[in-house]
N, C-alpha and C positions, 0 to 999 in steps of 0.2 A: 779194591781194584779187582777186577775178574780176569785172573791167568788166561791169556787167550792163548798159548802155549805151553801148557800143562804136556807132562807127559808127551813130552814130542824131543826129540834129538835133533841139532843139526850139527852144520860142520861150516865156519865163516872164513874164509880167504878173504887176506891182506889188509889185516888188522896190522897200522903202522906204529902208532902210538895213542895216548888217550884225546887227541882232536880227530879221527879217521874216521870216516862214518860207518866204516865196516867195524869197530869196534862200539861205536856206539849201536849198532845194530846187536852185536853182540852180548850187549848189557843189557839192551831192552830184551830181546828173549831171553835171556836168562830173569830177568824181574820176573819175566810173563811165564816163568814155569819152564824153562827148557834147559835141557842138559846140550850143552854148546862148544862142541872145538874149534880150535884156534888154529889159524894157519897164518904163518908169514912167512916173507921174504929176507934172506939171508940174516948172516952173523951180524951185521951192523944193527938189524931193529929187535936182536931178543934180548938183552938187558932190556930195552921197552914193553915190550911185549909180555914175556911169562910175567912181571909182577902182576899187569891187570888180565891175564889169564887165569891168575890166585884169585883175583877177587871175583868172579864166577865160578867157582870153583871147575874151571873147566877138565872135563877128566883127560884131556892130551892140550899141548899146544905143541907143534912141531912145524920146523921151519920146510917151505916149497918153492920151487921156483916151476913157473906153473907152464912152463917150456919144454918142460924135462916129463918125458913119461912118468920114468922110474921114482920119480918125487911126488907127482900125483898119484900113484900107485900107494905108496908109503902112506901118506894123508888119505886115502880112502880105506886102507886093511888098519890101518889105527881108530877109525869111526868105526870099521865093522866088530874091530874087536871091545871098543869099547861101549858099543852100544849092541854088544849083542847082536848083530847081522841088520839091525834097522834103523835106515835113516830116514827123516819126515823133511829133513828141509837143507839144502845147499844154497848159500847167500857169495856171489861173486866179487868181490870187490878189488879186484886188481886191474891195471890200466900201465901200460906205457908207451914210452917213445923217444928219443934219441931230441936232446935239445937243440943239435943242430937241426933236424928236422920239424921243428916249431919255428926257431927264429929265423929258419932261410925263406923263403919265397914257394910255394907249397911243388909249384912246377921241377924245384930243383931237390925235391925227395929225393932220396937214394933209394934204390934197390932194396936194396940190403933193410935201411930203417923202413920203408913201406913192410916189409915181411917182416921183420921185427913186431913191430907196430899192431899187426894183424895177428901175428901168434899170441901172442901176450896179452893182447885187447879182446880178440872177439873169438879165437879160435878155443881159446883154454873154456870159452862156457862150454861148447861143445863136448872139451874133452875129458869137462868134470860133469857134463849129462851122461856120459858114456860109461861113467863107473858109478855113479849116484843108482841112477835107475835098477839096476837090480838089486839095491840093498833098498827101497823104496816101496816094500814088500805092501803095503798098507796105503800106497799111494805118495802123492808127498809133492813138495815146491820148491824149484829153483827159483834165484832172485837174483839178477843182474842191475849194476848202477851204471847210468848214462848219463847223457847230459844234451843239450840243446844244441853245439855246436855237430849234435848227427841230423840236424836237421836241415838249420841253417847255418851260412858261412859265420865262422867267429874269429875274428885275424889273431893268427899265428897259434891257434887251430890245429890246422893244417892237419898233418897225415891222422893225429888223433880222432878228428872230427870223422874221416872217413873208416876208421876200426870200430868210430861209435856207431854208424849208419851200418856197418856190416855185423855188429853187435846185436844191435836191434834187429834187424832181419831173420839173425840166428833166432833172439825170442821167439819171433813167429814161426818159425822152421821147425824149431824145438817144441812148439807150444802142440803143434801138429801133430806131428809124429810118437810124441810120450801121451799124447791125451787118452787114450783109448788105454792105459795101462796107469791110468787116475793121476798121471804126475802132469801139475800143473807150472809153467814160467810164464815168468813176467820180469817188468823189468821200471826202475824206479828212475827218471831223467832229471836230477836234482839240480835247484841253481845252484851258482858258484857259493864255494863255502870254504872256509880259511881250512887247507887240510897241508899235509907235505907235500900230496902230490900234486894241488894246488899252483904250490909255490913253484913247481919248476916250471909253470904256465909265464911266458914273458908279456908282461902289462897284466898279471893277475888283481892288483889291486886296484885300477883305473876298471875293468872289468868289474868288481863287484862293488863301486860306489856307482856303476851305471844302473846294476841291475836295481839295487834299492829305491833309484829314479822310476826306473821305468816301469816296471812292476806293478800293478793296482792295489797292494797291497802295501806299498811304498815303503819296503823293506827286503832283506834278502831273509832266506830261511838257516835254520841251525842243524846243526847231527840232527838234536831229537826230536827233532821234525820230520828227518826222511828216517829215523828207527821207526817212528809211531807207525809212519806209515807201511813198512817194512814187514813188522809185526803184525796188521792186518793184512797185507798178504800172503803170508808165510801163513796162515789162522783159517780155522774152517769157516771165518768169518767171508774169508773171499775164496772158498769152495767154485764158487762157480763162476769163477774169473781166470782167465789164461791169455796168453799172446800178446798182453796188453803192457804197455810201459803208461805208466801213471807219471805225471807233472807234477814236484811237490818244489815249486820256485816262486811260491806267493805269484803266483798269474803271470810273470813273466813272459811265459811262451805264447800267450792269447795277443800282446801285441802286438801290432803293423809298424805302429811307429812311436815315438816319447812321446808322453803326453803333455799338452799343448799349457803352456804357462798362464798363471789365473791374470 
């Protein structure tokens, strides 16, 4: 197999436990050669978390809450110190939102979870391009995870779906603005896949025996399906790729409608 991540450092956000695809993105760069810190979210997931931080031997895993300056500040002079002032790649994997603001009726958002929703969802890639970038002395790749409900409506969705359109957006804003300073983003729009953060989706599991109908592919996809792909965009394989969210949902997204019974 040819390390397409040799010699490259990154830093991966909201690795939950070993089904998260921010953790499987983690394992794949580290196969592929890269020296990989770990970041998560509170006291509840680090008995999860450090063990499969050991087995990449990652040189930090420390807890963020990606709301808080002062915590992404911590997670980014931890990568500069353990990498020596360089980093080649930040992989995004965090996402929330307030369960009441799933199961209510999307008009009856709150205030309050809409900005939640948006800090936590689409603002914190901003605020980890904001400190990434100058230790990206060599160039380097942000990688955000999306999903399809930023495109089209996905019931009860809701304010998620609109953090993930504002998500995406940021990709292209970012992809802008860092390109002339060799940092490339993008952003990977995966189908539904059994993960924790998954599970607080209400009807997630009628959700994804749709998508394996509908899909050309007549199946949903797995972690190591959006790591593969992950891994070649993080890779001087996709060098000259930016702005761009890739589909990795077995074809899902290409349909209009189910397809029509034989």
């Amino acid at each position: 197999m040819t390390a397409l991540l040799a010699g490259k450092n990154g830093l991966v956000f909201g690795v939950a436990n070993h089904r998260s695809i921010a953790w499987a993105i983690a394992e794949a760069a580290h196969r592929h050669g890269a020296r990989v810190g770990v970041s998560y979210f509170g006291e509840r997931l680090e008995r999860r978390v450090v063990p499969l931080a050991a087995q990449i031997d990652a040189p930090f895993c420390i807890p963020c809450d990606v709301s808080d300056d002062a915590d992404l500040d911590a997670c980014f002079a931890a990568a500069a110190e353990a990498f020596d002032g360089r980093l080649d790649f930040v992989v995004h994997g965090v996402a929330f939102a307030q369960r009441d603001d799933l199961l209510n009726r999307f008009n009856l958002t709150s205030r309050a979870g809409h900005a939640l929703a948006m800090d936590v969802s689409a603002y914190s890639l901003t605020a980890m391009a904001r400190r990434a970038a100058p230790l990206m002395t060599e160039g380097g790749a942000l990688l955000t995870l999306t999903y399809y409900g930023a495109e089209k409506v996905i019931p009860r969705y809701n304010v998620m779906g609109v953090a993930k359109a504002a998500l995406e957006a940021g990709v292209r804003y970012l992809a802008a603005d860092l390109g002339p300073d060799g940092v490339r983003v993008n952003g990977i729009s995966a189908g539904p896949i059994k993960t924790l953060a998954a599970s607080g989706i209400p009807g997630f599991r009628k959700m994804l025996g749709q998508a394996g109908e509908i899909a050309p592919l007549r199946r949903t996809v797995d972690q190591a399906e959006v790591a593969d792909a992950a891994v070649f965009l993080l890779s001087d394989m996709a060098r000259g790729i930016t702005g761009e969210v890739l589909h990795v949902d077995a074809g899902q997204n290409i349909m209009g409608a189910p397809p029509l019974a034989d």
